[in-house]
Backbone and ligand atoms as CSV (ligand in chain L), in Angstrom:
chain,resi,resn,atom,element,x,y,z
A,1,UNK,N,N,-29.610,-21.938,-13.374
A,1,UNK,CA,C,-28.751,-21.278,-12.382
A,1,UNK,C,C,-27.651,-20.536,-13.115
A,2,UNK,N,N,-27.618,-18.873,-12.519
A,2,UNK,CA,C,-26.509,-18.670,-13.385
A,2,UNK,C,C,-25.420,-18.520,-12.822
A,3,UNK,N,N,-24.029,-18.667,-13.225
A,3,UNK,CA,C,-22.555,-19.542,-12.264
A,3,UNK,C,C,-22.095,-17.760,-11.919
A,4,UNK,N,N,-21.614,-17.296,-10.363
A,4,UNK,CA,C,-21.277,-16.301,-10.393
A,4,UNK,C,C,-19.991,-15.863,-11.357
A,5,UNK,N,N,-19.918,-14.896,-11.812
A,5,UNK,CA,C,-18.838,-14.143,-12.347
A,5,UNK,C,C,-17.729,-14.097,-11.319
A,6,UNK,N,N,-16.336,-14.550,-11.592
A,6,UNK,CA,C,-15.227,-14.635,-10.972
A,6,UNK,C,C,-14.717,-13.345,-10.941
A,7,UNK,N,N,-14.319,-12.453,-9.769
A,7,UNK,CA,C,-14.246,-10.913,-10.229
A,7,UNK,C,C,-12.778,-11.001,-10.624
A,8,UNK,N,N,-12.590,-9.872,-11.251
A,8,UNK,CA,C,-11.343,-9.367,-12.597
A,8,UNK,C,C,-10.671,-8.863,-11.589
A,9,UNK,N,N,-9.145,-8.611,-11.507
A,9,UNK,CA,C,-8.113,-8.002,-10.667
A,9,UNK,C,C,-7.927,-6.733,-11.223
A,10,UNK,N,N,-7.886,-5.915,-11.305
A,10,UNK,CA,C,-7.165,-4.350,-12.196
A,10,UNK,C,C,-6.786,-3.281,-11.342
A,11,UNK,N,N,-5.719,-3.355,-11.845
A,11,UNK,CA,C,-4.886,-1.718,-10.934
A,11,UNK,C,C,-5.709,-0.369,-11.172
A,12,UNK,N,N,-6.237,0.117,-11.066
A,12,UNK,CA,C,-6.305,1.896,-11.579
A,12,UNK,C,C,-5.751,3.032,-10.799
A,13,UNK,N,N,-5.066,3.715,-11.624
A,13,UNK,CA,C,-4.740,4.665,-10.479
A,13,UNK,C,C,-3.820,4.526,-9.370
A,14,UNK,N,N,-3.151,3.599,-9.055
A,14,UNK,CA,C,-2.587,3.130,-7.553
A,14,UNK,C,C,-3.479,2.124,-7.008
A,15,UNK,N,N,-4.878,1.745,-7.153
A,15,UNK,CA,C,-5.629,1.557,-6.633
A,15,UNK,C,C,-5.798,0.149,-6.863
A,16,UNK,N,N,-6.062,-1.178,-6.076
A,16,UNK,CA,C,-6.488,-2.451,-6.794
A,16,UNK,C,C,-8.438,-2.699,-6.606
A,17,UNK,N,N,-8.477,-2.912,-7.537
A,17,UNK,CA,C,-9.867,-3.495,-7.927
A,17,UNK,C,C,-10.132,-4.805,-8.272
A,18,UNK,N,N,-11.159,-5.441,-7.681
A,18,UNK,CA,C,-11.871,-6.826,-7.702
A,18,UNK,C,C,-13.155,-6.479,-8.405
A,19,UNK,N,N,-12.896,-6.890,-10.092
A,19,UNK,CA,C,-14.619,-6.228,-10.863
A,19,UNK,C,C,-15.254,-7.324,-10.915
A,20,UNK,N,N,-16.559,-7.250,-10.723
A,20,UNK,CA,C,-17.571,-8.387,-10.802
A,20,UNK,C,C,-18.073,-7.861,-12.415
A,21,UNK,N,N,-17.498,-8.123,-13.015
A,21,UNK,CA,C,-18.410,-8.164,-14.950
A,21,UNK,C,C,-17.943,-9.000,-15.701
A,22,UNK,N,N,-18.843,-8.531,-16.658
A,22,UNK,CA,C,-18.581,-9.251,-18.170
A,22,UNK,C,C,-17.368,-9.027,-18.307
A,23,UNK,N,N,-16.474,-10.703,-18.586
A,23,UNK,CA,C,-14.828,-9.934,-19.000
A,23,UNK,C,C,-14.778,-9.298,-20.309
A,24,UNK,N,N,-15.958,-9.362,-21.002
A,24,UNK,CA,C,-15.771,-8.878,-22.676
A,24,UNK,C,C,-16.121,-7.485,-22.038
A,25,UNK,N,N,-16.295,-7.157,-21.064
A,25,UNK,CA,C,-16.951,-5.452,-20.861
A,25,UNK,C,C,-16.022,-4.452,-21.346
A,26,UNK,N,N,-15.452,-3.553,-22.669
A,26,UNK,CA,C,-14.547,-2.230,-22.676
A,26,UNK,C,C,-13.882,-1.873,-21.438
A,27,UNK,N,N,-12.804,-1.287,-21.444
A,27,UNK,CA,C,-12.287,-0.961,-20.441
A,27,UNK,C,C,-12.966,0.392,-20.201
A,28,UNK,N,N,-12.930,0.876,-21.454
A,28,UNK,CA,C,-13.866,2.547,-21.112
A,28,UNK,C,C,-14.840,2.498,-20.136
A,29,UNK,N,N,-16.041,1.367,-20.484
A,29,UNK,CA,C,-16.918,1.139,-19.538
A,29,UNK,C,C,-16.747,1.346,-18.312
A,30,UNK,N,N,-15.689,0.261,-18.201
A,30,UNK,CA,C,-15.354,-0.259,-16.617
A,30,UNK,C,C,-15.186,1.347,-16.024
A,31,UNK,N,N,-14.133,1.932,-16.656
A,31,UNK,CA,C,-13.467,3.115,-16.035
A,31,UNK,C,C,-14.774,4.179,-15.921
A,32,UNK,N,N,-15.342,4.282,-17.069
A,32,UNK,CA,C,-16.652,5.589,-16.956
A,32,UNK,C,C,-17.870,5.465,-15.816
A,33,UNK,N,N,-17.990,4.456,-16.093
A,33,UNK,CA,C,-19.298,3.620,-15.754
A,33,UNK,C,C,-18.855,3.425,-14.579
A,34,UNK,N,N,-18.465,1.760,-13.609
A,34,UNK,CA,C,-18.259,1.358,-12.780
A,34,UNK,C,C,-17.038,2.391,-11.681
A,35,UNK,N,N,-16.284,2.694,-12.331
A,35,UNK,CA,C,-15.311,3.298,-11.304
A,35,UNK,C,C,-15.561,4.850,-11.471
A,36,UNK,N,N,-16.603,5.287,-11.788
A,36,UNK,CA,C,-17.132,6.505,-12.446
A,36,UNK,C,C,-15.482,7.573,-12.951
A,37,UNK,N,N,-14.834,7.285,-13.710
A,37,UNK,CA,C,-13.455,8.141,-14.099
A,37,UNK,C,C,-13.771,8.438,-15.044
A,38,UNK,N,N,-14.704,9.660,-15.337
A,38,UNK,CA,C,-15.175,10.216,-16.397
A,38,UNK,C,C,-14.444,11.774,-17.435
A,39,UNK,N,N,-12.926,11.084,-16.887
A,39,UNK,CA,C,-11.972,11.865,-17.701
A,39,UNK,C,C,-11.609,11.153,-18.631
A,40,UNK,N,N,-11.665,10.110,-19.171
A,40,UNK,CA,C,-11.817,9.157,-20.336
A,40,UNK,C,C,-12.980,9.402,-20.860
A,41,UNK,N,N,-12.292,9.549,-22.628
A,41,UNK,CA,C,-13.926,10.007,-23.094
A,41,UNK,C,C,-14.189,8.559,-24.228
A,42,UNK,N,N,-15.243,8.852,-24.781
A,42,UNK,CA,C,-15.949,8.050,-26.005
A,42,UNK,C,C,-16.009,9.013,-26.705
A,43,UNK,N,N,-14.730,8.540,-28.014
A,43,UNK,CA,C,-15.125,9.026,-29.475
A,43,UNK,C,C,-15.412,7.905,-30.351
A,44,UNK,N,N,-14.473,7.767,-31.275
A,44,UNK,CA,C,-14.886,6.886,-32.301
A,44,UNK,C,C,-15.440,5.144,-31.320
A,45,UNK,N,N,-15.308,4.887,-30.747
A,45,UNK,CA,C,-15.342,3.382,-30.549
A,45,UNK,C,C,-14.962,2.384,-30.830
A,46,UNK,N,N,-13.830,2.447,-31.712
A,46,UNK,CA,C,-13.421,1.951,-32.899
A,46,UNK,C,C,-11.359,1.376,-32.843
A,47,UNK,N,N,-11.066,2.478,-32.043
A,47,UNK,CA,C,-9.831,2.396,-32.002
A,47,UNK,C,C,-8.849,3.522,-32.776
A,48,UNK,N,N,-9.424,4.211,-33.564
A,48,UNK,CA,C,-8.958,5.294,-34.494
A,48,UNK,C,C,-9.135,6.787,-34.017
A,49,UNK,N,N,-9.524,7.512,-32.991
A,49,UNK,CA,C,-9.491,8.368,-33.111
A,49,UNK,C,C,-8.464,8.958,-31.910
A,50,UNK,N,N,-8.202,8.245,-30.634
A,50,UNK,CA,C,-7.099,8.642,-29.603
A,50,UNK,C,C,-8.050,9.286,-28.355
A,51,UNK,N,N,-9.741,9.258,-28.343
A,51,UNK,CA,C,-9.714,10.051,-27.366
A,51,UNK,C,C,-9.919,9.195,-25.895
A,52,UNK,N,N,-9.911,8.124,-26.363
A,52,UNK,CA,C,-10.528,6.909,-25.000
A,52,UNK,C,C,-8.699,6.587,-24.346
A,53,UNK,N,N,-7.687,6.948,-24.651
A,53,UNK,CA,C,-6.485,6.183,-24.372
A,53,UNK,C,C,-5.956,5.901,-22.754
A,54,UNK,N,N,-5.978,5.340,-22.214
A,54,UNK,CA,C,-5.273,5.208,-21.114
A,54,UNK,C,C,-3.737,4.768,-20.939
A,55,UNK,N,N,-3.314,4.790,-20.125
A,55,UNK,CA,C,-2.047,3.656,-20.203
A,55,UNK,C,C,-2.096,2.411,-19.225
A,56,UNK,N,N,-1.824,1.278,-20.023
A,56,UNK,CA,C,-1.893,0.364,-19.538
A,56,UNK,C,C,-0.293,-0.442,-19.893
A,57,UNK,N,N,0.019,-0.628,-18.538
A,57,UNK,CA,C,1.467,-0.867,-18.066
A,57,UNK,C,C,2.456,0.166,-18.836
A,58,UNK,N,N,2.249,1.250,-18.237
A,58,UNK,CA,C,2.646,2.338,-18.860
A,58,UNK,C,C,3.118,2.834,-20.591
A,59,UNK,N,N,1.938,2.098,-21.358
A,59,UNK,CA,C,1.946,2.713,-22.827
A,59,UNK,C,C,0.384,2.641,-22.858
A,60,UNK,N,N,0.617,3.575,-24.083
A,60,UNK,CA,C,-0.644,4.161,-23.935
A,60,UNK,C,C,-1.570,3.523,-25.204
A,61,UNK,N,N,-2.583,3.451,-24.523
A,61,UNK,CA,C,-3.708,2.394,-25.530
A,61,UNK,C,C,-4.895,2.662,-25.453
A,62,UNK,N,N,-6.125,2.250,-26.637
A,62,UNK,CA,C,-7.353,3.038,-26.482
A,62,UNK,C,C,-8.397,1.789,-25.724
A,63,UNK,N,N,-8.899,2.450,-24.762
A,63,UNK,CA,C,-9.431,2.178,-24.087
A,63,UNK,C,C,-10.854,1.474,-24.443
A,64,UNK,N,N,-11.527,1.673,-25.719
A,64,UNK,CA,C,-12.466,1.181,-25.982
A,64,UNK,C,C,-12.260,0.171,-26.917
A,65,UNK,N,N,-11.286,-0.421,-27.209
A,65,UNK,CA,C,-11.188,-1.822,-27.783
A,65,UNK,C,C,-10.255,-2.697,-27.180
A,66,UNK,N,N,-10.035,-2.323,-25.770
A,66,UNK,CA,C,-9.549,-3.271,-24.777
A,66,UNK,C,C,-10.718,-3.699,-23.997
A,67,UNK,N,N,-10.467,-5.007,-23.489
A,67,UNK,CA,C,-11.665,-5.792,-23.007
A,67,UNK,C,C,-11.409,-5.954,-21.300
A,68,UNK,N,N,-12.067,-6.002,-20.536
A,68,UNK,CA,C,-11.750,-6.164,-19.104
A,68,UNK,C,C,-11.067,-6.992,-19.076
A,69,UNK,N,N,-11.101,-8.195,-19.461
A,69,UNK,CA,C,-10.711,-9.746,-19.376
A,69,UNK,C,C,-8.933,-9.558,-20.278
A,70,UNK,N,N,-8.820,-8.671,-21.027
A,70,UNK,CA,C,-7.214,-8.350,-21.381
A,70,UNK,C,C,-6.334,-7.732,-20.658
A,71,UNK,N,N,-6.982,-6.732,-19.598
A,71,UNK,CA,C,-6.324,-6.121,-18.871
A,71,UNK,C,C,-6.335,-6.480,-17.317
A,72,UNK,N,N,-6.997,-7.492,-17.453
A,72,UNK,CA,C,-6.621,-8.092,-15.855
A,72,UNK,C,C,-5.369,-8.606,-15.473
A,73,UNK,N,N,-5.279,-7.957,-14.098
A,73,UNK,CA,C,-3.821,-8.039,-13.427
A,73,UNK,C,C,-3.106,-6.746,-13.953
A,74,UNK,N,N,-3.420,-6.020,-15.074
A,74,UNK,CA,C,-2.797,-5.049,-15.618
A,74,UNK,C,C,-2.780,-3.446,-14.461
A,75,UNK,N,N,-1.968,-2.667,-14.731
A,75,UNK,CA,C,-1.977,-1.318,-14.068
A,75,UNK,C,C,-2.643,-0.249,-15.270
A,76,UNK,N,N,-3.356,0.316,-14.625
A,76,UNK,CA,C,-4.266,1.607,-15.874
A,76,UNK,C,C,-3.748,2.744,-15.025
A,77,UNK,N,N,-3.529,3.788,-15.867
A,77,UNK,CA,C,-3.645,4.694,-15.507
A,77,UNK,C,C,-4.416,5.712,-16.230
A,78,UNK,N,N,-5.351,6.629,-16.022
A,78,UNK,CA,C,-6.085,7.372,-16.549
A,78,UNK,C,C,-5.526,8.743,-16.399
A,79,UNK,N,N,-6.639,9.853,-17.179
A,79,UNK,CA,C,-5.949,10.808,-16.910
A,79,UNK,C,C,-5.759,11.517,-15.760
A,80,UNK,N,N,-6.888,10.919,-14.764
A,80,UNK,CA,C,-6.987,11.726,-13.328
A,80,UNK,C,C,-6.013,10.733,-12.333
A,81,UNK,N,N,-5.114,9.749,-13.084
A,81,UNK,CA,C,-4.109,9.505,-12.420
A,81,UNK,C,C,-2.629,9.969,-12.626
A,82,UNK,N,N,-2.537,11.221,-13.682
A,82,UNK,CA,C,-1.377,11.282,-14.433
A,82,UNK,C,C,-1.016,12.640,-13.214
A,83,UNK,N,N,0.345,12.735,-13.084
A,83,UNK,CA,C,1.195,13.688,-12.315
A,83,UNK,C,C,0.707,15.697,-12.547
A,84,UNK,N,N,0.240,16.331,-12.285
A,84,UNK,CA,C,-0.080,17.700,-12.158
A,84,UNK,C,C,0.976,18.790,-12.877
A,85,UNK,N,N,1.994,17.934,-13.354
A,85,UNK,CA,C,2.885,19.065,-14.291
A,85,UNK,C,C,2.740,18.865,-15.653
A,86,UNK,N,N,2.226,17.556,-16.204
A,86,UNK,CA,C,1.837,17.620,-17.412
A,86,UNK,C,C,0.598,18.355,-17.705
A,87,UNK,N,N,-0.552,18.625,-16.754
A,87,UNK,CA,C,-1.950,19.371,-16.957
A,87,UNK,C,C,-1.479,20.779,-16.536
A,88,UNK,N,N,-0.752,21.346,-16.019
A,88,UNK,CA,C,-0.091,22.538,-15.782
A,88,UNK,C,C,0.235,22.942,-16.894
A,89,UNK,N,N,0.937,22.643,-17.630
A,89,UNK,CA,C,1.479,23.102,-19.020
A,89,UNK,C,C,0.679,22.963,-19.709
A,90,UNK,N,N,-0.219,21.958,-20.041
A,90,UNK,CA,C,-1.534,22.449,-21.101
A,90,UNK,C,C,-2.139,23.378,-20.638
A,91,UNK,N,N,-2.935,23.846,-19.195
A,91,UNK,CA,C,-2.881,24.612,-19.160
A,91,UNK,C,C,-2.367,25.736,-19.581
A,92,UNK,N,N,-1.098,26.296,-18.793
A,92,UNK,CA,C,-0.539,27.211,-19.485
A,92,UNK,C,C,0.152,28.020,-20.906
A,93,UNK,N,N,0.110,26.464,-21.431
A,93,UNK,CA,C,-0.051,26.863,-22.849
A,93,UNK,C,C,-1.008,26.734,-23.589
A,94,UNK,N,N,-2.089,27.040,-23.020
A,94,UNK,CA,C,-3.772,26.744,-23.519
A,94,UNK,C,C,-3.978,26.082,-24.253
A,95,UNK,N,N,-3.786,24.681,-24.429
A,95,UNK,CA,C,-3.619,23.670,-25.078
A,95,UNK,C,C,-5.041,22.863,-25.809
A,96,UNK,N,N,-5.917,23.742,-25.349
A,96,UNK,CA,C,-7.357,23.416,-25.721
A,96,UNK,C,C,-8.122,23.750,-25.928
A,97,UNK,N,N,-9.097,23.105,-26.943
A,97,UNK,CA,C,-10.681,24.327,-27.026
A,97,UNK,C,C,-11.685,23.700,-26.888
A,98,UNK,N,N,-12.210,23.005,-27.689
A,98,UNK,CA,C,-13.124,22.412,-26.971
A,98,UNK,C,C,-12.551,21.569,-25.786
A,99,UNK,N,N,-11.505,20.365,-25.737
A,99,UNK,CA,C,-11.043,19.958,-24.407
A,99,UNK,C,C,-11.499,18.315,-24.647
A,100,UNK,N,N,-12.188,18.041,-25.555
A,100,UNK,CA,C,-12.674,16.403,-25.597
A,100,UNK,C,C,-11.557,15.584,-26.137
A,101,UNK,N,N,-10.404,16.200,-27.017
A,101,UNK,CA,C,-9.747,15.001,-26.646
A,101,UNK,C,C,-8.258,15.024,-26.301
A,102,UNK,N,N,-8.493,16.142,-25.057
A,102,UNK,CA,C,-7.804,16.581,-24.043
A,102,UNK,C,C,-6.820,15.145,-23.521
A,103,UNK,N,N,-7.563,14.323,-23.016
A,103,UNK,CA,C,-7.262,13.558,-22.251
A,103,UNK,C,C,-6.258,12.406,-22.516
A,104,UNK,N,N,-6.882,11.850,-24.163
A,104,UNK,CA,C,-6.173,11.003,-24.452
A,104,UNK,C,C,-4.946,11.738,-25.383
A,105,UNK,N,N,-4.600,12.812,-25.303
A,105,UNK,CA,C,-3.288,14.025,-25.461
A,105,UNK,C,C,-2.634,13.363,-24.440
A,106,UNK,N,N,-3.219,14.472,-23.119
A,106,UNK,CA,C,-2.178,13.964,-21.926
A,106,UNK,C,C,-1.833,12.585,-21.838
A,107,UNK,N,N,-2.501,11.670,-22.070
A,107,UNK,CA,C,-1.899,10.217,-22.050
A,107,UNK,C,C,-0.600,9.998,-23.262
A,108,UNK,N,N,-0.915,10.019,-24.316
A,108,UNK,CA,C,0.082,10.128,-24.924
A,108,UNK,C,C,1.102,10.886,-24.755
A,109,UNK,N,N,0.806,12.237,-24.441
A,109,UNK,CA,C,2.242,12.738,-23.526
A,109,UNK,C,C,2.726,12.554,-22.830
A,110,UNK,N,N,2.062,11.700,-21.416
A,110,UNK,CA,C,2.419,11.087,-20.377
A,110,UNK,C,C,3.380,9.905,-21.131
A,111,UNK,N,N,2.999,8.749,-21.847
A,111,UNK,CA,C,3.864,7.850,-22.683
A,111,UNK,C,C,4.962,8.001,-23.408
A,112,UNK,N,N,4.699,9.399,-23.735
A,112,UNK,CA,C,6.063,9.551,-24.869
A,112,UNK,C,C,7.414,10.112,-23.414
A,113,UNK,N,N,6.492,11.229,-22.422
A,113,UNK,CA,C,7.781,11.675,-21.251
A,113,UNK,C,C,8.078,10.300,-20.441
A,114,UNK,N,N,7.746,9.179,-20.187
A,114,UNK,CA,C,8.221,8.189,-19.424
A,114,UNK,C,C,9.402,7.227,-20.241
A,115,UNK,N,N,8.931,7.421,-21.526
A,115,UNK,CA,C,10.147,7.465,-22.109
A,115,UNK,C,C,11.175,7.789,-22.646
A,116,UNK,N,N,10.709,9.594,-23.171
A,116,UNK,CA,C,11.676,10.114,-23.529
A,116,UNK,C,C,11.303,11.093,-22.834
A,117,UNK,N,N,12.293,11.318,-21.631
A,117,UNK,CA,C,12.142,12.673,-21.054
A,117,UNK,C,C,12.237,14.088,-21.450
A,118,UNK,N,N,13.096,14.018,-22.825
A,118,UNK,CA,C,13.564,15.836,-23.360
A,118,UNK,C,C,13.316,15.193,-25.087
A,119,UNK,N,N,12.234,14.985,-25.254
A,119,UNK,CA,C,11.770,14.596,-26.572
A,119,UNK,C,C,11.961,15.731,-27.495
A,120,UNK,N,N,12.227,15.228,-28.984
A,120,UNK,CA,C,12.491,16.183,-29.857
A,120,UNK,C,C,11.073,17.084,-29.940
A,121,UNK,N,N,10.979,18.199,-31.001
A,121,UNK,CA,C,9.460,18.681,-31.277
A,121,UNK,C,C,8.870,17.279,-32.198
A,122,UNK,N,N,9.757,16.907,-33.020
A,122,UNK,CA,C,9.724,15.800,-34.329
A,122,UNK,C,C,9.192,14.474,-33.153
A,123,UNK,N,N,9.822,13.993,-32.185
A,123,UNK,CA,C,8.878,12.988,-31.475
A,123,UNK,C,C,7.739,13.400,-30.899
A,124,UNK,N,N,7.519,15.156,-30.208
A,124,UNK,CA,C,6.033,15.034,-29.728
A,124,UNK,C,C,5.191,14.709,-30.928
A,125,UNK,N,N,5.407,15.169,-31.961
A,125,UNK,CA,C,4.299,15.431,-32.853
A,125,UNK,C,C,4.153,13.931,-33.207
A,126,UNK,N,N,5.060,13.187,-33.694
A,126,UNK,CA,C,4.745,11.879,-34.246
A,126,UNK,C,C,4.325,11.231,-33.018
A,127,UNK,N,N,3.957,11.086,-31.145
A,127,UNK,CA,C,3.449,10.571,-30.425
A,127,UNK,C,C,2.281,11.417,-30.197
A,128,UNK,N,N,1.662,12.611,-30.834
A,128,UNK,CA,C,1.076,12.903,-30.625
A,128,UNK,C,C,-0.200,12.808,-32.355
A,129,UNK,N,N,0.706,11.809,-33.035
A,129,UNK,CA,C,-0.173,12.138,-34.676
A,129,UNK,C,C,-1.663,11.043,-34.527
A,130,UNK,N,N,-1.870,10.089,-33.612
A,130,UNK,CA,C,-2.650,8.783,-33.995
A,130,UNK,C,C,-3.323,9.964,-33.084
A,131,UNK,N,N,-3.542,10.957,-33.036
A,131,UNK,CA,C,-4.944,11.612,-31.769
A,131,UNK,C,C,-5.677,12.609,-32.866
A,132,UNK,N,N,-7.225,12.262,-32.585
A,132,UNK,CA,C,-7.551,13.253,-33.574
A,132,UNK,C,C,-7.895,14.442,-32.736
A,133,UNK,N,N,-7.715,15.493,-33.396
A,133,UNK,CA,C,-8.064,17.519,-32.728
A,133,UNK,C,C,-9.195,17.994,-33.664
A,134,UNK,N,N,-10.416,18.118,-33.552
A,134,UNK,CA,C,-11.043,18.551,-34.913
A,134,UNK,C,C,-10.879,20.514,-34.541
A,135,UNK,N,N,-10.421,20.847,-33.516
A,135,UNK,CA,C,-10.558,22.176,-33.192
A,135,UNK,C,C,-9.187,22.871,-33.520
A,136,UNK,N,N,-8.085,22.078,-34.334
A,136,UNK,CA,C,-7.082,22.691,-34.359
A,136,UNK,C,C,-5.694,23.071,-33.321
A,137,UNK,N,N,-5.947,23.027,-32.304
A,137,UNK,CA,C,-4.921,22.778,-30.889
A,137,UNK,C,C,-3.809,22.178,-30.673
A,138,UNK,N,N,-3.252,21.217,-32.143
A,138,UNK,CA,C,-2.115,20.870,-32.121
A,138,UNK,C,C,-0.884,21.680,-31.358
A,139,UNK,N,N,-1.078,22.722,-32.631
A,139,UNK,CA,C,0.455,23.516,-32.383
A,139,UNK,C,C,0.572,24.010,-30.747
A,140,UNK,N,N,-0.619,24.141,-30.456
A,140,UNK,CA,C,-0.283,24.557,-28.312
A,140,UNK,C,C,-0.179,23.100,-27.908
A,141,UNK,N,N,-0.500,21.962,-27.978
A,141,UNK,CA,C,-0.080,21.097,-27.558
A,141,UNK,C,C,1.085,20.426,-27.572
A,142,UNK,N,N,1.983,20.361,-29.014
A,142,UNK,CA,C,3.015,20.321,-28.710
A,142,UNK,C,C,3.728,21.553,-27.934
A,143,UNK,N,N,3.297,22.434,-27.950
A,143,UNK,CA,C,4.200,23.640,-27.030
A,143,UNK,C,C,4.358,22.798,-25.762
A,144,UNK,N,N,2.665,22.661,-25.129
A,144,UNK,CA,C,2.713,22.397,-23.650
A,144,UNK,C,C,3.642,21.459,-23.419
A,145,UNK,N,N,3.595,19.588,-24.478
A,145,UNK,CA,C,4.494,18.495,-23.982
A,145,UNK,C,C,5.812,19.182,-23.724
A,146,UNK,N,N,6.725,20.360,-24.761
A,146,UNK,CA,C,7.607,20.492,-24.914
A,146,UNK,C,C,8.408,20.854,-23.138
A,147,UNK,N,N,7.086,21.780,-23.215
A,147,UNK,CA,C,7.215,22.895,-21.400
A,147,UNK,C,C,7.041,22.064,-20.803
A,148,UNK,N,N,6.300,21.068,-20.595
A,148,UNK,CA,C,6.048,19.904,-19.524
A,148,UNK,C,C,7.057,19.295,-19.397
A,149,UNK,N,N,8.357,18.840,-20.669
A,149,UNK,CA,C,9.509,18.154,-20.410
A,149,UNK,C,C,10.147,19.087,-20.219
A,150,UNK,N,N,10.208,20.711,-20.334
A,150,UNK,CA,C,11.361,21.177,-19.612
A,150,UNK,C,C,11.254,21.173,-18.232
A,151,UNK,N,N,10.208,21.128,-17.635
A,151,UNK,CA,C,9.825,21.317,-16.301
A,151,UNK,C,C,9.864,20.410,-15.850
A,152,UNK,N,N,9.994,19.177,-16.491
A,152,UNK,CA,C,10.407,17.415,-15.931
A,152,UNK,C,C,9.366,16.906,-15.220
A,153,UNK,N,N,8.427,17.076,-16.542
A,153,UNK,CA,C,7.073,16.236,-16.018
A,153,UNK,C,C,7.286,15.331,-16.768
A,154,UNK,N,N,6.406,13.922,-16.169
A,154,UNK,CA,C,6.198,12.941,-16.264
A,154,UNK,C,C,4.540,12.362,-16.672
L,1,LIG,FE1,FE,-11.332,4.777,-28.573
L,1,LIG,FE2,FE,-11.728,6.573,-30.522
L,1,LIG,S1,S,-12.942,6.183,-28.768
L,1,LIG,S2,S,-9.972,5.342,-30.174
């Protein structure tokens, strides 16, 4: 007989969730897979490259070496939960080329503006250094965080 799985509590988004899984399941999973939020990507798998990051209780962390069972009771936020003035300014400062690791950018920008609202250029870049860009897009990305905190995004 196998004993049911006790379901997991997790915030996403505003949202509360009761998960029936493996608590060892990635959070990436949970989020890609089960809650289909396929603005979280898979790069390295590993923890090193920045593109899986979410925030969880508002700092930002990679998503594929967090385990369901660590983040229960926890609040996630992904990128399709983050406020419309931080993706405005990447936008407008074309902040991307290929766009894959778009996401876990905006998260880290989202982390660094909740805490520092009018961040130096010297703090975007060092909250923005653990993310890898293989396309080069830095320098518009710090533009955008910069425009995003003048515009008092969050
Ligand atoms: Fe998670 Fe690279 S995929 S840090």
């Amino acid at each position: 007989v196998i004993a049911a799985v006790e379901p997991i509590a997790l915030g996403v988004n505003g949202s509360r969730h009761a998960l029936q899984a493996d608590p060892k399941t990635p959070l990436l999973d949970v989020l890609r897979e089960m809650l289909r939020l396929k603005g979280t990507r898979l790069g390295c798998g590993e923890g090193e490259c920045g593109a899986c990051h979410v925030l969880v209780d508002g700092r930002s962390q990679a998503s594929c070496t967090l385990t369901l069972e660590a983040v229960a009771g926890r609040q996630v936020t992904t990128v399709e939960g983050l406020d419309a003035g931080l993706r405005e300014a990447f936008v407008a400062e074309q902040a991307a080329q290929c766009g894959y690791c778009s996401s876990g950018l905006l998260i880290a920008a989202a982390a660094l503006l909740r805490e520092r609202p009018a961040p130096t250029e010297a703090e975007v870049r060092a909250a923005l250094d653990p993310h890898l860009c293989r396309c080069g897009a830095h320098p518009r990305v710090v533009r955008a965080v910069l425009r995003a905190a003048r515009g008092g995004a969050r």
